[in-house]
N, C-alpha and C positions, 0 to 999 in steps of 0.2 A: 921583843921581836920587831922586826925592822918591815913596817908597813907602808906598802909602793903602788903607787897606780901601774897596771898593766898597758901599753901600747903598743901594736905594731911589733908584739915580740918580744917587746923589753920592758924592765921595771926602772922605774921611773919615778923621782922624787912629785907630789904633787905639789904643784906653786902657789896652791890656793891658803886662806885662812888656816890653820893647822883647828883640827875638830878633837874632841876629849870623847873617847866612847866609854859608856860606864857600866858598870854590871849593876843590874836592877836589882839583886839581890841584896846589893854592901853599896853601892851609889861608890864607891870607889872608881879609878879611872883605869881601865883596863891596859890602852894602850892611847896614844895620841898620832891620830892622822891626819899628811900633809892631803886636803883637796883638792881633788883636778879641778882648775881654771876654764873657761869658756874655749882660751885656745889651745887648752888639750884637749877638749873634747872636738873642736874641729882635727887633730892631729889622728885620733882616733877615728872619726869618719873617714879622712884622708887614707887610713893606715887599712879600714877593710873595706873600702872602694879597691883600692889596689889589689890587696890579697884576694878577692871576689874571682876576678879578672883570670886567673888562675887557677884556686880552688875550686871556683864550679865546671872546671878541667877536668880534673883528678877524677883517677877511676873510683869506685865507689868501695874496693879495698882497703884502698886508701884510704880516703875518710873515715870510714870505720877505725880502721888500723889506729889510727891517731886516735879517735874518739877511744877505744878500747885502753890505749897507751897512757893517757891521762887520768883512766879510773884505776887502772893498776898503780898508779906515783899516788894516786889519793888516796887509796885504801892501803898503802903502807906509811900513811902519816895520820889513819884515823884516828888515835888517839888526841892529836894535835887539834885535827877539826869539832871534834866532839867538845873538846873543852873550850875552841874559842864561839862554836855555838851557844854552848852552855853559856859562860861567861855575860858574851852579848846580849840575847834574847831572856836570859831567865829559866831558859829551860832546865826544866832537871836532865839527870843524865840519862835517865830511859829513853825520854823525848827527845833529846838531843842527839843522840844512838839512833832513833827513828828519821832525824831529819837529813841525818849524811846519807844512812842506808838508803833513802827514797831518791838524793840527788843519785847516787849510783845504779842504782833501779833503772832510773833514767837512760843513763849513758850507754848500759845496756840494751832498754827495751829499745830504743831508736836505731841504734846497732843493729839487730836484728832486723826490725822493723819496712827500715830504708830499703831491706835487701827482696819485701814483698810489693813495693810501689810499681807497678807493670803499666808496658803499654796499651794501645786497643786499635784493630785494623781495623775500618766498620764497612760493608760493602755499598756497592754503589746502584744504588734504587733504580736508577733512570738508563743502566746500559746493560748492557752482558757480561758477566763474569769476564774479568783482565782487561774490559775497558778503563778501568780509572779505579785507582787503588786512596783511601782515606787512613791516614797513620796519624794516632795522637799519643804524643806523648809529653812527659813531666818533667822540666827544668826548674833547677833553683829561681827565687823570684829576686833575689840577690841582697844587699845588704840590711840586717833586719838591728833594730835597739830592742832591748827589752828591758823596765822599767819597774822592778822586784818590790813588793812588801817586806817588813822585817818581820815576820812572825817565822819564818821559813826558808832562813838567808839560805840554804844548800836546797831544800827542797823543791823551792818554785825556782834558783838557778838552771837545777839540771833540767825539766821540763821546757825549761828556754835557751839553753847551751844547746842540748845533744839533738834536739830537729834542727836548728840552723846549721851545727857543723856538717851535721852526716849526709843531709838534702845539696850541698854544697853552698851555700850560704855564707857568708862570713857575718861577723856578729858583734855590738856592741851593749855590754852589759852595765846596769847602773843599779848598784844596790840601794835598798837604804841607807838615810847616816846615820841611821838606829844601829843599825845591826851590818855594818862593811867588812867585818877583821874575816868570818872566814872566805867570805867570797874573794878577799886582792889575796888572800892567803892560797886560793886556787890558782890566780895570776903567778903565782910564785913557784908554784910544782908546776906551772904550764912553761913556764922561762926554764925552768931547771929540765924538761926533759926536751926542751929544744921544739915546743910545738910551732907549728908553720905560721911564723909572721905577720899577723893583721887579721885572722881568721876568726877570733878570740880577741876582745877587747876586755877588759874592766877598769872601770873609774866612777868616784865618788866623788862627789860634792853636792853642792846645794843646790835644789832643783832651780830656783830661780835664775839661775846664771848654768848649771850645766845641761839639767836636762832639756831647757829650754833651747839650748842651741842643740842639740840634737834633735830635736822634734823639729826646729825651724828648716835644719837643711834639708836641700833635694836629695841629697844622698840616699835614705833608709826609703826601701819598699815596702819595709812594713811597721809599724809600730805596737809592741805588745807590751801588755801592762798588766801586773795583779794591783790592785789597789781597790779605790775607793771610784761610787762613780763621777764624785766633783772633778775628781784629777783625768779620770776618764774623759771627761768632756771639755777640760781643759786643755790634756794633749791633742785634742782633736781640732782645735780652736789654735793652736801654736805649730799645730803638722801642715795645715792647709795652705802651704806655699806650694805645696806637688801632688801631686793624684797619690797615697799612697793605701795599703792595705791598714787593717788593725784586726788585733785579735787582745779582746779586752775582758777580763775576770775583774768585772767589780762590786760594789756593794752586795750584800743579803738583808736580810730581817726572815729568819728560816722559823715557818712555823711546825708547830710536833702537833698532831691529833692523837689522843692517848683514847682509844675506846673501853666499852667498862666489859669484855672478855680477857682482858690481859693479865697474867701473873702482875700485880701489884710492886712485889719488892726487883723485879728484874726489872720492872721497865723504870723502876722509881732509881735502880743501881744505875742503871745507862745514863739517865739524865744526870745522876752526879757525877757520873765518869765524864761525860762528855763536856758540862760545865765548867768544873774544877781542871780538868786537864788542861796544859798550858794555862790555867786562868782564864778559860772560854774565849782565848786571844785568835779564834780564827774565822774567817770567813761563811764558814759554813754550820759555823753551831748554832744550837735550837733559841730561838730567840724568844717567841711566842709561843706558850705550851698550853694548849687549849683540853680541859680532859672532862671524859661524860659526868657529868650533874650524880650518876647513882654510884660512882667509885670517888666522888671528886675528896670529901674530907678523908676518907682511908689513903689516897694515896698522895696528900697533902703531907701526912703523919709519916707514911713509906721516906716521902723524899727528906722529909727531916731526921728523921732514924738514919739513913744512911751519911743524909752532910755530916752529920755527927764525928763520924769514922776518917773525915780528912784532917788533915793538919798539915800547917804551913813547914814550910823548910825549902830547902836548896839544894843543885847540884846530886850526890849520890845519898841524904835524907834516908833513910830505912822507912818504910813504912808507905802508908797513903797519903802521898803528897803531894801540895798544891803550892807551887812559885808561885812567883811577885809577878805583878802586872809591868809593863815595859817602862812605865817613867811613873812618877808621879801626879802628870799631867792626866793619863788615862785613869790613874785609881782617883784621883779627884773627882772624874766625868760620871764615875760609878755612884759617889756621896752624891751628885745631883739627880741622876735617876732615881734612887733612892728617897731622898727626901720630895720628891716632884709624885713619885707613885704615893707614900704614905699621907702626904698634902689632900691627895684625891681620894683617896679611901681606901687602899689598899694596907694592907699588914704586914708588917716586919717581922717574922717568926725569928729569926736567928740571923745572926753575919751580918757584914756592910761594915766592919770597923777595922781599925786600926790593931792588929792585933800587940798586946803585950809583950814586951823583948824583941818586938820586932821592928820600932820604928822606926829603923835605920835600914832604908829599900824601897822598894814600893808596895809594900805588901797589902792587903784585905782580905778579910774571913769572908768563904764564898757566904750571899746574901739570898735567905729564902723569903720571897714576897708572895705570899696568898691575894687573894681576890681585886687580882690585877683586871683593869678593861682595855679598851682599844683607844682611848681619848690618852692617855699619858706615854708617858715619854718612853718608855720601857717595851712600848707595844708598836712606838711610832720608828723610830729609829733604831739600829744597829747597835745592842750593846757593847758587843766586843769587849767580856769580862764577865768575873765569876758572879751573875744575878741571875736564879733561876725564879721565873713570875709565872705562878701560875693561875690559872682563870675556869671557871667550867665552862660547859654549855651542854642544851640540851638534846639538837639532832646533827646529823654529821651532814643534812645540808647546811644547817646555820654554821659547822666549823668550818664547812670547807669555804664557804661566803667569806668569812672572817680573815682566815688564813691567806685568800686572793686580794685582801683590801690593803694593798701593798704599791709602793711602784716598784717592787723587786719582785725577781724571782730567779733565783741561785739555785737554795735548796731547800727540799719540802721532804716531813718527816711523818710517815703513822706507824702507829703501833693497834693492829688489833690482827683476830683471823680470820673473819667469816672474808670469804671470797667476793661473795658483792660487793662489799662494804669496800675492800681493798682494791677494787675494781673501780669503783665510784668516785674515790678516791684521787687514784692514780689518774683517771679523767678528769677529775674535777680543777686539780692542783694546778696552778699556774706554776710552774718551773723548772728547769730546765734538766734537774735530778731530782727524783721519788725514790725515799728510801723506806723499805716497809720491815717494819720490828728490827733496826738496826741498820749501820753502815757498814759497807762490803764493798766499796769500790776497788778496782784495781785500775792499772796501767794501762789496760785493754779497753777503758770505759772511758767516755768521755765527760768532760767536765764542763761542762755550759750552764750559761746563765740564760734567759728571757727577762723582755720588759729593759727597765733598766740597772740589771744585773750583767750586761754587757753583749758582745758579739765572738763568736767564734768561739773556739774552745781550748783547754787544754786535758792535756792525758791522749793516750790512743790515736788510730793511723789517722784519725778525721783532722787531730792536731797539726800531723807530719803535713800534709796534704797543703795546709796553709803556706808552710813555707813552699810550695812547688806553683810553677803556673804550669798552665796549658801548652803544648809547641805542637800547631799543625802542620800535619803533610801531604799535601793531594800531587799523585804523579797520574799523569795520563802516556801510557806507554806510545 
């Protein structure tokens, strides 16, 4: 497959270092990409300053229209995307099936969405009715970068695509060089149905030389990023040539309060569902699992009973299965949590190795750690990977204390029923989502972090909002 940075419209060889993207599965080389150079990425600024100019013109049909035009070319090549997700990321094909459907989810809800963004008259305190009339209304805030993780090349795209287009924004996209083949593959069906010139950007290279000139120019009013929050605070440190916006998703350390009313094996199945899936490779899984002192060894036993039931594999796998971690570099990071909890006193029940016939990939057997604290490494930092640590305690203020001694706060998890307690709780928790017996977010909900889990949000009209400023209008008749 013939892999092109997208520009101003057109596909375009990249000039930079040629990159080997590999599947973590087989460490095979999927495909080889040329990267964009520092002066494609100015060409790219260049190319939706221009289209801006214009697109934040268009009626709001319009933008839809096209926005709608471009999920339709994508969902008749879904096959195509599901397998270069897979491929890239690791993911099996259910997950990977989840991750195109959520970029399209997107393209949709925004669509929709853009079409409830309203004005407000507001009257005038100090005269008589039709002395002096107040009109506010919502304009594009004009050209925005957004700056993708690989865990979710389609999924965090479309939450960063479809409000720039649809708000009238024009936009420049930078994936991982983890995971670029399906997003310049979206560059590709955007060329092929003729989408409007500069409106839409993607290009890949290496942060150090491309995203860095994006973030440097005056161009972009806003800067949005999933990642980490080093890189968070990094782009903010390299954007500060011009006043501009950010809307920033970065780090967790998500703690889970498990109280001792809870069905045992349902909440011990969550946890291994939610760990083992992608290989616990996402931002918002449980990191620290704090569970009551009077269920703590029963449901120690629960969670090992059900790891039991996973098994490694790839792609479409039959059965309960758990892919490879993205490089070798992360399943590495995982043997030192590992070895750094067991050093400190904690217990290796099962997982943490290398599994047999599989050493060709990234692979590790998810790893269950018993009588984990809050001094090791496991408790202090973001796993990101298949390590479920779990720890007791004895009152749900000492958990919630625990669970707030963080400098994050993304996502916050409990499992029990009594209405106080989940009350308590929900007040207690520093951050920015509370999920109680389970995840249920939708499109309609917002996704924010507190502390230093980041600023602004995504998902939902509050996301849309970012891309829009203020435009006042005072007439005095």
């Amino acid at each position: 497959m013939m892999i092109q940075q997208y520009i101003g419209g057109k596909l375009v060889d990249g000039l930079g270092k040629p990159l080997n993207v590999l599947n973590p599965a087989t460490e095979d080389v999927i495909d080889t990409v040329g990267c964009a150079t520092a002066q494609q990425a100015k060409e790219a600024l260049a190319a939706a300053e221009k289209a801006y100019k214009t697109w934040s013109k268009t009626s709001l049909n319009e933008r839809v229209g096209w926005m709608l035009k471009l999920r339709d070319a994508c969902l008749a090549k879904r096959d195509t995307f599901v397998k270069l997700i897979s491929d890239e990321s690791g993911r099996t094909y259910s997950l990977a099936c989840a991750d195109f459907d959520w970029c399209m989810i997107s393209f949709q809800y925004y669509s929709d969405e853009m079409k409830r963004v309203y004005g407000l008259t507001i009257p005038n305190p100090a005269g008589v009715p039709g002395s002096a009339y107040h009109i506010v209304e919502r304009r594009p805030i004009g050209v925005t970068v957004a700056h993708l993780a690989w865990n979710y090349p389609m999924g965090n795209a479309g939450i960063k695509i479809a409000p720039a287009v649809v708000s009238g924004c024009a936009c420049i996209v930078k994936p991982s060089s983890e995971t670029p083949l399906s997003l310049l593959y979206l560059g590709k069906v955007a060329a092929e149905i003729g989408f409007p010139a500069g409106v839409l950007n993607i290009i890949s290279g290496p942060s150090g030389e491309v995203a860095k000139t994006l973030n440097e120019s005056t161009i972009p009013k806003m800067i949005t990023l999933i990642g980490s929050s080093e890189t968070g605070l990094q782009i903010m440190r390299e954007a500060a040539t011009s006043v501009k916006k950010y809307s920033l998703e970065l780090g967790g350390n998500a703690p889970v309060i498990v109280m001792d009313d809870v069905n045992l094996e349902t909440v011990a199945a969550n946890i291994v569902a939610k760990k083992t899936g992608f290989a616990g490779q996402t931002c918002v899984n449980y990191n620290r699992i704090y569970v009551q002192e009077k269920i703590y060894p029963a449901f120690c036993e629960a969670v090992r009973k059900e790891l039991q039931k996973v098994k490694l594999g790839k792609w479409d796998d039959a059965g309960y299965v758990m892919g490879p971690m993205i490089n070798r570099k992360a399943r590495d990071r995982m043997f030192g949590f590992i070895e750094d909890a067991v050093h400190s006193g904690a217990k290796l029940v099962m997982g943490g190795e290398i599994p047999a016939g599989l050493e060709k990939g990234s692979y590790l057997t998810p790893a269950l750690l018993v009588d984990v604290n809050d001094d090791m490494r496991v408790s202090r930092e973001e796993i990101f990977g298949p390590i479920i640590p779990l720890q007791p305690f004895k009152t749900l203020d000492e958990a919630i204390e625990k669970a707030n001694h963080t400098i994050y706060g993304l996502s916050g998890y409990f499992f029990g029923h009594r209405a106080q307690e989940i009350s308590q709780a929900f007040e207690g928790m520093e951050a920015g989502e509370i999920f109680v017996n389970g995840s249920a977010g939708t499109e309609q909900t917002p996704h924010a972090g507190v502390k230093q889990s980041g600023v602004g949000c995504d998902k939902s009209h509050w996301s849309l909002e970012e891309y829009l400023d203020f435009k006042y209008l005072s007439i005095v008749p």
